[in-house]
N, C-alpha and C positions, 0 to 999 in steps of 0.2 A: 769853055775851051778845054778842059780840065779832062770832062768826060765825053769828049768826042767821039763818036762810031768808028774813026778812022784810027787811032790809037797812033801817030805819033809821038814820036817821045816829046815832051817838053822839058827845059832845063829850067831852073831859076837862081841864076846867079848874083850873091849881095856879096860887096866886097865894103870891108872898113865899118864892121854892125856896132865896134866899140867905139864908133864915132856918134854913134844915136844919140842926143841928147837922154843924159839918164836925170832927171830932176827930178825934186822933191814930188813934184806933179804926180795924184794917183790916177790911174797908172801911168808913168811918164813913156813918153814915146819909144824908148828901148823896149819898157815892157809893153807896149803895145805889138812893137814888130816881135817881140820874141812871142806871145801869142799869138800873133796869127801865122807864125811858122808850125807851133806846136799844132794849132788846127789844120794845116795843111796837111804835116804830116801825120798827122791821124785819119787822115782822109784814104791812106795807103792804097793810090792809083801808081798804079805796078809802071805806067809809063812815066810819072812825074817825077822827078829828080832836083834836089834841093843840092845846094852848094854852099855855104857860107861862111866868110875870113871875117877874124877879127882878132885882134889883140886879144891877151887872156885877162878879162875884168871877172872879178866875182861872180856878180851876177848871170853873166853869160857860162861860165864854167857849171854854175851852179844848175843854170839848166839846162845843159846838156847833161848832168849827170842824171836831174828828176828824170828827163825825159825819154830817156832810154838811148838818146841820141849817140850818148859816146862810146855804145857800146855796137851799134851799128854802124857807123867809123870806122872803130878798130877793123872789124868785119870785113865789111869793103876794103880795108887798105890790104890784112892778110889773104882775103882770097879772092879780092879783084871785083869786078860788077855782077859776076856769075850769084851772088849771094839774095 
């Protein structure tokens, strides 16, 4: 779906991620899902568009900082989708 011929946008919206079970478990399901975000977004399909709320837990802050995420944020918020 991702790489479709047709190039719709798609969105992917998760709301409440600091709800994810963070447990001792390696890797536990938070880090599961925050991995296969950071693989999505690696993927940098110009249509795909990622969204995600959550409370500010460590771990989550933590990587949105490794991943370049929070600085494409900023981005987007200062000059809108054109970026």
């Amino acid at each position: 779906m991702l790489t479709a011929r047709d190039r719709h946008p798609i969105y992917l919206i998760m709301d409440a991620l600091d709800e994810c079970p963070d447990t001792s478990e390696v890797p536990s399901p938070r880090n599961r899902i925050l991995q296969l975000l950071e693989e999505l977004a690696d993927l940098q399909i110009p249509t795909f568009r990622i969204c995600v709320a959550s409370l500010s837990e460590f771990d989550i802050r933590d990587f949105l900082d490794q991943s370049g995420q929070k600085r494409d944020i900023a981005d987007y918020v200062r000059f809108g989708n054109g970026v």
